[in-house]
N, C-alpha and C positions, 0 to 999 in steps of 0.2 A: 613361241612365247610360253611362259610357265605358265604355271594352273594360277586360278583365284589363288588369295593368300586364303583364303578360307578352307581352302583344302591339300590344309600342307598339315602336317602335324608335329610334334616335336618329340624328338629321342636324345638322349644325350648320359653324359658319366661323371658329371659334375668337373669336366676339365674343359667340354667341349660341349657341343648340340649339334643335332644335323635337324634338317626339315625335309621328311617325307612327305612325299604326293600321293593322292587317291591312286594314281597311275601306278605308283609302285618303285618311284623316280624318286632319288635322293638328290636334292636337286639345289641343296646349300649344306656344307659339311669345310670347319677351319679344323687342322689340327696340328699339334697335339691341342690346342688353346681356343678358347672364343675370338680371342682378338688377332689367330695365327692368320697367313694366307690361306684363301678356297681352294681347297684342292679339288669340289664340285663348287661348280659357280653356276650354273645354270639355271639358278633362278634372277639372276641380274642378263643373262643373256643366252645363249643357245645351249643346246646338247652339246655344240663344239668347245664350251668354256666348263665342261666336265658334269657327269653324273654318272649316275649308275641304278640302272634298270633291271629289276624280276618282276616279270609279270607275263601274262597268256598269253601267246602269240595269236590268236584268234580271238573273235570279237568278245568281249567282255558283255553279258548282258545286264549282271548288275555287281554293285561294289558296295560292303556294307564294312564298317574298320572299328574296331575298338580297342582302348587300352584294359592290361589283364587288370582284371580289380585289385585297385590299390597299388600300381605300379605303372611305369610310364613304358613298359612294356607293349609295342606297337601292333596287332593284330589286323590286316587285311584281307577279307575272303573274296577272293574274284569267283563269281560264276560265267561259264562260257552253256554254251548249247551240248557241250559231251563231258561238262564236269564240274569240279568245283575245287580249287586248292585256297589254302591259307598261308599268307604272308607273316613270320613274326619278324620285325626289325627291333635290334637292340643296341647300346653300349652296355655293356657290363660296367659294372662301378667295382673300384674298391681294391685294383691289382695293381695299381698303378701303369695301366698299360694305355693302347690308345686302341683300340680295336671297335667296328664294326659289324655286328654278327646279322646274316641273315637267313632266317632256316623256313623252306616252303613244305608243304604238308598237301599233299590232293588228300582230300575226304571224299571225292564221290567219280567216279567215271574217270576218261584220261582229257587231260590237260597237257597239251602241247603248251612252255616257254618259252620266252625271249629274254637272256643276259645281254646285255647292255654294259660293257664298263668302260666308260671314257676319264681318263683322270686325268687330272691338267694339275699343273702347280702354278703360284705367284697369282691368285685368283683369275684363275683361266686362260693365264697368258702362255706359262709355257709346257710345249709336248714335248714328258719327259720320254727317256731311254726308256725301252721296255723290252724287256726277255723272260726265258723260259726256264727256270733253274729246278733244279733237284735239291732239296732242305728236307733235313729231320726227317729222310725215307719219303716225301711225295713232291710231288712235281706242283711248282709254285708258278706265279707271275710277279714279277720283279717290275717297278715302275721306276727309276731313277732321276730325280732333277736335281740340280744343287743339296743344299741342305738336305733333304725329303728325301724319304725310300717308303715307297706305298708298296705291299706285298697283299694278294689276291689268293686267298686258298679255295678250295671246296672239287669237288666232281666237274665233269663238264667245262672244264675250263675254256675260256672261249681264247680266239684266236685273233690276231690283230690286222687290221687293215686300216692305213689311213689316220692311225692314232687311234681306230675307236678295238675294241674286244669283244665282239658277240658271237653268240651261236645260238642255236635253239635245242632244244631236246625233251621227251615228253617223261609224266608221270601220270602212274595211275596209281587206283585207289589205295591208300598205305602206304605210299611210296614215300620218300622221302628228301631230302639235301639241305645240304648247308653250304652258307660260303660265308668268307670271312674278310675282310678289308683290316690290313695293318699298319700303323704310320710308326716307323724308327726313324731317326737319324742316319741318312745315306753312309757315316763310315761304319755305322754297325752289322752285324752282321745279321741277317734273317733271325727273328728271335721262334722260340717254339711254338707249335702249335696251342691255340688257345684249349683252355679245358673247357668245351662251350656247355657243356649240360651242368658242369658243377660253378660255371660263373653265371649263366641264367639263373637258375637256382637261388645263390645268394644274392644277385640283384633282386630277384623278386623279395628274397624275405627282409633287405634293408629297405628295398621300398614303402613294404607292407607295414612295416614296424611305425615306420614315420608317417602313412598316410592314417596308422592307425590311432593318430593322440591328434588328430582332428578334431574339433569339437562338432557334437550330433546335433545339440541344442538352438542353431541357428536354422534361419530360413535358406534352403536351395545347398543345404548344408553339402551333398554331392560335389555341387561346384567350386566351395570355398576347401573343399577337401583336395581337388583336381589344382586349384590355384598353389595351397600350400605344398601339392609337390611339386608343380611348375614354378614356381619361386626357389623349392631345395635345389632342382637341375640348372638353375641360373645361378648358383653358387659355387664358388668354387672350392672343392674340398680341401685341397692342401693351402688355400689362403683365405679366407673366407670372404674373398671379395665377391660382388654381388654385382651383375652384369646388368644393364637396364635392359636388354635386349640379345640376343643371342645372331641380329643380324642386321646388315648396312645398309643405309637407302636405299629399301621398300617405299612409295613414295605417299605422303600425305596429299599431293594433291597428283594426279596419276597425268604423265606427259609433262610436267614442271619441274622446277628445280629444288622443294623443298625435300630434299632427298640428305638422308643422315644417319650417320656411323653412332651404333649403341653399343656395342659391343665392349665397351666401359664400365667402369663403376662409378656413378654419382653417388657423391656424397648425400645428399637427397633422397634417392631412391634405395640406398641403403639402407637408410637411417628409418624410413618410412618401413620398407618390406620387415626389418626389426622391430618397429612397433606392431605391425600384425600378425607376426610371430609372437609375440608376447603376448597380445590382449588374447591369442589363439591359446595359449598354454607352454607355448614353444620356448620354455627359460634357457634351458640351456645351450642356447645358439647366441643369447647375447656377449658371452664371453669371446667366443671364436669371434664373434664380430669386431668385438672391443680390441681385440686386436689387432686386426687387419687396420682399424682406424690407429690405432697407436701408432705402428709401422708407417704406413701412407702417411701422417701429419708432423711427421717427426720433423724435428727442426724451427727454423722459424716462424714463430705464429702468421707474420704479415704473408710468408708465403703458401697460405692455405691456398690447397685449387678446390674447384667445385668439384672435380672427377680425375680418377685416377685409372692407370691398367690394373687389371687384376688381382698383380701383385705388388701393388702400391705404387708401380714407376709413373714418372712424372710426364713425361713425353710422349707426347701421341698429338703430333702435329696433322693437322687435315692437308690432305692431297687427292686431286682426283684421278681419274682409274678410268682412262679416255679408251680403251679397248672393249672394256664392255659397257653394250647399249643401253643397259638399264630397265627395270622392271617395267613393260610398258611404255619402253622409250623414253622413260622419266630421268634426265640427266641434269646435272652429273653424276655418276658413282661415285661417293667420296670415303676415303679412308682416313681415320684418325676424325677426329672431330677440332674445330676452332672456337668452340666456343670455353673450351679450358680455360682459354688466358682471359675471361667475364669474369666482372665483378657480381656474384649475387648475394648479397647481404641476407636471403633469405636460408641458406646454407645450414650456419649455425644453430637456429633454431630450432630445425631440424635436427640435426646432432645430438644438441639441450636436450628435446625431449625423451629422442629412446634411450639416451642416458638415466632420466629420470623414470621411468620404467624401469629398464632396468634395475634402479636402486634400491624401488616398489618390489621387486617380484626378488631382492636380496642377494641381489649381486651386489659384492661389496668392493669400494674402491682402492685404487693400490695406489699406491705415492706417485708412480708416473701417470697413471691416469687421469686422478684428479688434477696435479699440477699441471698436465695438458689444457683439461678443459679451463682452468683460470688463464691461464696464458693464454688460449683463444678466446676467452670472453674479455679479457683486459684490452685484447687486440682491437676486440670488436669496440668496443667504449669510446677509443680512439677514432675510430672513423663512419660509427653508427648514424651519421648526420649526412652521409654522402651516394649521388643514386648511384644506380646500379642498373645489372641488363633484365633482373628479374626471374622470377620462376622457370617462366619461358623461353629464358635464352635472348631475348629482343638483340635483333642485330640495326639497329636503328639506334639512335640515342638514346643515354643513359638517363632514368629518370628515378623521379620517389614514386616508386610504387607499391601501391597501399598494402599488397600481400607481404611485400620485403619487409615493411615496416613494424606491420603487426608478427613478425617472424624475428626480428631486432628485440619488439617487446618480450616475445618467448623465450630467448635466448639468456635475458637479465631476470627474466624473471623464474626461469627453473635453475637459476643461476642461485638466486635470493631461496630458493627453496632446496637447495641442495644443503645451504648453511642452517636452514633453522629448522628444516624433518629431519636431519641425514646427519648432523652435529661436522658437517665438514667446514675446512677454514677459507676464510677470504673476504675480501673490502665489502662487506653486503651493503652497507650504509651506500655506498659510492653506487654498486648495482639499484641498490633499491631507488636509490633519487635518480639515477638514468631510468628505471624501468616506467618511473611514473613520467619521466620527461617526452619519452617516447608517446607514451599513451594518450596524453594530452594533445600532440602533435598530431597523433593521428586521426583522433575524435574534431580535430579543426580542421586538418585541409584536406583528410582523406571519406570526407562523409559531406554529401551532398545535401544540407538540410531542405533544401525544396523539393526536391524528389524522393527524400529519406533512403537515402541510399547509400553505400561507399560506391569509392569510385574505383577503377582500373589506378590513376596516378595522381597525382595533387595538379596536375594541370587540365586533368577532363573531367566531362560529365559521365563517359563510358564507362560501362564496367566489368566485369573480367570473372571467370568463374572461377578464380582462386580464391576470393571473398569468400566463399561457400564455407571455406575454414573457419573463418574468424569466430564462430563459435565450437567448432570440435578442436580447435587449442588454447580454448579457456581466456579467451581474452575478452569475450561476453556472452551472459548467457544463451540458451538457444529459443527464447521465447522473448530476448529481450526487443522492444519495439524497432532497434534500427537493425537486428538481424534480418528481422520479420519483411523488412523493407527491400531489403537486402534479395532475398532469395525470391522475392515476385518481381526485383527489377530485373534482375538475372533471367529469368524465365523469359519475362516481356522480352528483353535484349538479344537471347542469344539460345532463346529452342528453335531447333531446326527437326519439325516433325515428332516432339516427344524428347530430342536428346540436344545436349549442349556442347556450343563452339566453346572454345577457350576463351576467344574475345575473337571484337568484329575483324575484321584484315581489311576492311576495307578504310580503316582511319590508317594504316600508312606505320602505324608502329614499332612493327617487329621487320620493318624497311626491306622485306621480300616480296617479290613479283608473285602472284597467282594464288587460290585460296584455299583452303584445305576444310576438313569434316570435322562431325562432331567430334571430340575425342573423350572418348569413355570414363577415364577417369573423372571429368569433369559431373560426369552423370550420376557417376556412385558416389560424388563428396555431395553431391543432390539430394541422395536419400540419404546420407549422414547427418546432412543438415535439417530437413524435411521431419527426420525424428527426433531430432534434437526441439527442433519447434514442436511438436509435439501433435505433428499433422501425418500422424503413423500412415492411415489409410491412402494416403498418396503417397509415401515413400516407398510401402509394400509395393503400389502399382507400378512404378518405377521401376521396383527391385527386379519385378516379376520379369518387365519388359528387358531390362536390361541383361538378364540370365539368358533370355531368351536370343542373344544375338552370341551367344558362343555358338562356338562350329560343331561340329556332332561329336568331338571327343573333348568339350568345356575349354579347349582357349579360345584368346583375346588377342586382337592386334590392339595397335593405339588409337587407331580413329576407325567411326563405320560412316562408309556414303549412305545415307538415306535414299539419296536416290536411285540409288542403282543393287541397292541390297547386297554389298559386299564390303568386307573388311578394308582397310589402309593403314600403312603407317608399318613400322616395324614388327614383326609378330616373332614367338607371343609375346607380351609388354608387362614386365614387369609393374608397370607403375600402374594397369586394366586389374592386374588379377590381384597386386595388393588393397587397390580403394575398392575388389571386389567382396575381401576378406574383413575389411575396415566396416564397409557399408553393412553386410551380414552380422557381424558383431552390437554395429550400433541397431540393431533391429531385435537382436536377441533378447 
């Protein structure tokens, strides 16, 4: 079985991510892409569905791992009883290549190894060809499957038995090695050796550059520093599509079937990670964004999706992936996701706003841009009255749910304010009388006047911790009395030990079998809202706890079991380290 997700960590080249283990085991790795096939799958099922292993061949007596400051530069020191080496795991950014570098270091005494390289294509299913070639003067390993040509360099090269390539062999004090994992295209030919000291190098100092316009001025400022560059590796450079996760059903509820493909761009969670790059200082990423949004929406408004590939494609149909057993037996493995073809009205809103930010921080608009966003707000006017599957995806029926609604109101309403701060053109009259039409509707069937509450939907008394917004998107204030109602019915409903569910699972809603965990973002739109009400000293306590469930190098999966004191849910999550970037701002 893999490790806790708590002790995987993340590397990656802004094309791709892999997840190392304390162990020393890459144990999730797509490439060239986030959303390409596993070429290590081994965290959804065995060493036999691919990884690749450096680490002591004798007992490890302890493991301490950090990233180099200011870069997501991976450092592991294994100590054994006759020594001490150091693991660095990298992608280099920035050559346009797909490479995997790994370089061990003994600092003290000899250390006996163990290489491990098992590589599988089509996420762990198939064992490719494998040989021993001579390229560019040294003797490689050649992996071949369809598409895919994986090439292995360094000393020691290990030897094959059975699909897997291990050997052992020692170092001692000063000693040194490197190996290298390289992904071509199988009719190319072996490309040259990397130049790994002068590509460490500049990864380190573009990492540093970007980790350095962080802002100092917030609380647990370290982490929202760690977030902002776990956020830049889930972008992708050459398109600036923004991944909500870098990996596939990790399981929200562990042994069940809520099990799901992130490995996507939500419209959502793009749009969001662009707000906390802005309110962070980050202007200049709004453009590259604006982009990517441009590209992806292009065409007819009514066929907006919620999420898109990487690079804006449309198709990514859900299928499952019945060969491997899944994290913890947690099945099915599903690739592509289905909740694309959902309605969620809350979308838009989302959009509206870090547009309008952007507009704030003097990004100026271009004719195809703006004439976008009226043709999708014209879209929305059209059918702003009809439900949807909601924030959370609900595979259950379609209802009004009060987060989409007051997301409908934001959507007309940064709509109405792009024409009267911004001098841009369009029917505001027509927006402004929907935006109050809305709001009236929602202040009637989505607010529970005997409980002083909103609700989850217009048909329950339940409520849902996407409410937690309804004051950090200005649709009232944060000390207004039915916020105030709001964020202690939320608590009453749905703390589990300190931290909150999304909504109950036991009303039947979101129409899946078995139940899942807090989920963290949930926790941080807590202290957003918390200090927006202007109940500072309990949002700090929050804040403080909340910090406190990163893994020892600051990420964040989607959900943490309380009761078993371990992460869940996809790792790291972009939507954990954005609301952790949001929450720190609104405290600042």
């Amino acid at each position: 079985m893999a490790l806790p997700i708590q002790d995987y960590a993340l590397i990656g080249d802004r094309g791709t991510a892999a997840l190392v283990g304390k162990d020393g085991s890459i144990d999730w790795l797509c490439l060239p892409r986030f959303d390409s096939p596993a070429c290590f799958a081994a965290l959804l099922g065995t060493e036999e569905n691919g990884r690749w292993l450096l680490a002591p061949a004798d007992e490890v007596v302890a493991t301490s791992r950090r990233y180099v400051d200011g870069t997501a530069l991976l450092e592991t020191t294994f100590t054994t009883a006759d020594g001490e080496v150091v693991l660095l795991d990298v992608m280099p950014v920035g050559d346009g290549r797909a490479d995997v570098v790994r370089r061990v270091t003994c600092t003290r005494g000899t250390v006996r190894m163990r290489h491990d390289w098992v590589v599988r294509a089509d996420y762990g299913l198939v064992r490719p060809w494998v040989s021993r070639e001579q390229a560019h003067g040294h003797e490689v390993v050649v992996a071949v499957a369809g598409p895919d040509k994986f090439v292995l360099r360094g000393p020691h090269l290990p030897h094959g038995r059975h699909g897997h390539h291990s050997n052992e062999f020692e170092l001692s004090a000063g000693e040194e090695v490197r190996f290298s994992t390289t992904w071509v295209r199988s009719w190319h030919d072996v490309p040259e050796p990397l130049s790994i000291d002068e590509r460490i190098a500049a990864t380190t100092e573009r990492q540093r550059r970007w980790s350095a316009r962080a802002p100092e001025d917030v609380p647990h400022a370290d982490l929202v520093r760690r977030s902002l560059l776990t956020l830049l590796l889930m972008t992708h450079a050459e398109t600036g599509g923004i991944v909500a996760a870098p990996t596939t059903s990790l399981p929200e509820d562990f042994g069940g079937e809520r099990n799901w493909d992130y490995r996507f761009c939500w419209l959502r969670d793009a749009a969001l990670t662009l707000e906390s790059l802005l309110g962070a200082g980050y202007d200049g990423e709004a453009l590259e964004w604006r982009g990517w949004l441009l590209r992806a929406v292009a065409g007819d408004p009514a066929d907006l999706q919620i999420m898109y590939t990487v690079d804006g494609g449309r198709q990514l149909p859900e299928r499952e992936v019945p060969h491997l057993p899944g994290y913890a037996g947690s099945t099915p493995v599903r690739i592509g996701n289905g909740a694309v073809s959902q309605r969620q009205n809350d979308v838009l809103g989302e959009v509206m706003i870090a547009l309008e930010l952007a507009r704030d921080a003097g990004l100026e608009e271009t004719h195809n841009s703006w004439a976008l966003q009226r043709a999708l707000v014209d879209e929305l006017a059209e059918h702003w009255d009809e439900p949807d599957n909601g924030l959370w995806e609900i595979r259950g029926p379609q209802r009004h749910f009060t987060h989409s609604r007051v997301m409908v109101w934001v959507a007309f309403d940064r709509a109405v304010k792009a024409v009267e701060r911004h001098g841009l053109d369009g029917p505001v009259d027509r927006w402004r009388d929907l935006r109050d039409r809305v709001r009236e509707e929602i202040l009637d069937k989505g607010f529970d006047q005997e409980r002083g509450t909103f609700t989850q939907h217009y048909d329950t008394t339940a409520v849902d911790a996407s409410l937690l917004t309804i004051p950090l998107v200005g649709f009232l204030p944060g000390d207004d009395p039915r916020v105030l109602g709001t964020i202690d019915a939320v608590i009453a409903d749905l703390d589990v030990d300190g931290l909150l569910l999304r909504y109950r699972t036991e009303t039947g809603v979101d129409g899946l079998a078995g139940d899942e965990h807090p989920f963290l973002a949930c926790s941080f739109w807590l202290v957003s809202a918390l200090a927006a009400a202007g109940r500072r000293e309990q949002a700090h306590e929050l804040m403080d706890r909340l910090c406190g469930l990163a893994n020892d190098v600051g990420l964040l999966s989607e959900e943490y079991d309380v009761t078993h004191g371990r992460m869940a849910g996809n790792f790291p999550q972009a939507f954990s380290h954005l609301a952790l970037v949001q929450a720190a701002l609104a405290l600042r």
